[in-house]
N, C-alpha and C positions, 0 to 999 in steps of 0.2 A: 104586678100589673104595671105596665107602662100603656102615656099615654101620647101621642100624638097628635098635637090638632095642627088642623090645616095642612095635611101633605104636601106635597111636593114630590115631584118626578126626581129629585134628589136624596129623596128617603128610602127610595128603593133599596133591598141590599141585605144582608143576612146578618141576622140580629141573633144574639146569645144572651142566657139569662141566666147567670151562675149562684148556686148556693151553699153553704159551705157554714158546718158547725166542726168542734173538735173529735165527732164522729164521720165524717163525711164530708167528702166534694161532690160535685153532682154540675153539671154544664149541659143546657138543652139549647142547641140552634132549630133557628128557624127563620127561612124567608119571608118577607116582606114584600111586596111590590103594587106600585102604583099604577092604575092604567084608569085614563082618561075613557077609553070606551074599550070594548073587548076586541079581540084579533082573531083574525081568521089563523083556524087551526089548521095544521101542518101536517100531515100523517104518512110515512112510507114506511112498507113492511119488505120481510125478506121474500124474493120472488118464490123459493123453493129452498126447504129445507130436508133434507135427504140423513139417512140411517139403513143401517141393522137391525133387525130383531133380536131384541134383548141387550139393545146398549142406549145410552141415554142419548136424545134426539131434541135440537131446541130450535126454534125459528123467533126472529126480537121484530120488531116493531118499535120505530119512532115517532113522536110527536108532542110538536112544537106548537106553543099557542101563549096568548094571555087574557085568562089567569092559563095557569101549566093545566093539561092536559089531565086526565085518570086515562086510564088504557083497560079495555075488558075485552073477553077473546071469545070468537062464536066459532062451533063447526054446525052446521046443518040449519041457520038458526037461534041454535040453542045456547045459551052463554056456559062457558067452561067452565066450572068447579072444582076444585079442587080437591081429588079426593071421593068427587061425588058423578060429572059426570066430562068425558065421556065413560070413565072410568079410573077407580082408584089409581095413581102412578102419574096424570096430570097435575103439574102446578105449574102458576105464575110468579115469575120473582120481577121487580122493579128495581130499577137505577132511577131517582131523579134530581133533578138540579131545579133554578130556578123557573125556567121558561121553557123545560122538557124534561117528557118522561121518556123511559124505554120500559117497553114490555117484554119478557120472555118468556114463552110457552114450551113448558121443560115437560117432556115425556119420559121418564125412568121406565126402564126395561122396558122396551118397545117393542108393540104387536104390528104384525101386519095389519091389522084391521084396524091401527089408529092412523093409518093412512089418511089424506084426502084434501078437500081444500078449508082453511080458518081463516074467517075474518076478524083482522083486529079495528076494535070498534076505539077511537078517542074522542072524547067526549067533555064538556064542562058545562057547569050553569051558572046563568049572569040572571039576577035579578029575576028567578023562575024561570028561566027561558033554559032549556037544553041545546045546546051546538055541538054537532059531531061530524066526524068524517070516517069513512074504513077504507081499510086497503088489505086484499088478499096474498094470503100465503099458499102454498102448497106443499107439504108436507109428505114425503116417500120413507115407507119402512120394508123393507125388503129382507126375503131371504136368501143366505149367501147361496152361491150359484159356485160351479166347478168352472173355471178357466179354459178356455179354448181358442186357440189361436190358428192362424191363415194365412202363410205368405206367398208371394209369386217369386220365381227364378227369373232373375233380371240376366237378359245378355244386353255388354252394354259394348261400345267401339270403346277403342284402348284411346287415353288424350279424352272423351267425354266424359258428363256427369252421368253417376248411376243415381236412380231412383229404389232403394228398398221399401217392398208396401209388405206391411203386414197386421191384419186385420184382428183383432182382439174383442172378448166377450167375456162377461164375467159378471156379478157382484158381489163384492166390490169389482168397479171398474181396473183391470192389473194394469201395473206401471207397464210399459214399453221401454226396452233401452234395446241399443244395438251394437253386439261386438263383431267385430272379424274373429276367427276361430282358426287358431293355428293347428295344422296336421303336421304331425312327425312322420 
């Protein structure tokens, strides 16, 4: 146990507390930080997160705040579970530092129907009070689709530019490249 009296905005900072017998090392960090009153949180998520059916799909959310931020993930309302709802194959994994977290909403093997929109909720409490903010994701799981393509026969004057259009569909969306095509 350490003790600290009388803070200061200089004490801020990541503090380690190491212990160590001729069995063992053992080192636990942990932040620290001062704040005079609390700050307005900071929260932006990813606009749209896109997938496959059956491959793994994640959308992250950031947020900034002091003290740092917790991050929890809503579809419909309902806060995500892991495991529990919208269904087994959801979890959340976090990154965080001092004064920010990230949230990421990992869908394994991905159904169409975990399609739609999530909000991630950031959130802290000061002295009983809750403060939060959300910001929306939208989230596409799609089934692959056959390729089909569309182009126009360009007549062009000899000396000017040509323009080649050709129109493309698909899921996954296919690359476009374009070669000249030599005839023997």
């Amino acid at each position: 146990k350490a003790l600290v009296r009388s803070v200061s905005d200089n004490e801020s900072g990541t503090y380690s507390c190491t212990c160590f017998n001729q069995a063992e090392f053992l080192t636990f960090i942990k932040n620290v930080y001062v704040a005079d009153e609390r700050e307005e949180i900071v929260v932006s998520s990813q606009e749209e997160g896109w997938g496959l059916v059956g491959s793994t799909v994640s959308i992250s959310c950031v947020a900034e705040g002091t003290p740092r931020p917790e991050i929890d993930w809503y579809k419909g309302g309902s806060k995500v579970v892991e495991g529990v709802f919208p269904r087994d194959g959801f979890r959340v994994e976090y990154e965080r530092e001092m004064f920010k977290t990230i949230g990421y909403l990992v869908v394994d093997e991905g159904k169409f129907t975990d399609s739609g929109v999530f909000e991630c909720k950031a959130f802290y409490n000061v002295n009983g009070w809750e403060y939060s903010e959300t910001s929306t994701s939208t989230l596409t799981i799609d089934k692959p689709t056959s390729s089909r393509i569309k182009c126009l026969d360009t007549v062009v004057e000899e000396g000017k530019a040509a323009t080649i259009i050709c129109a493309v569909s698909g899921v996954p969306l296919p690359l476009v490249t374009y070669t000249k095509v030599r005839y023997i």
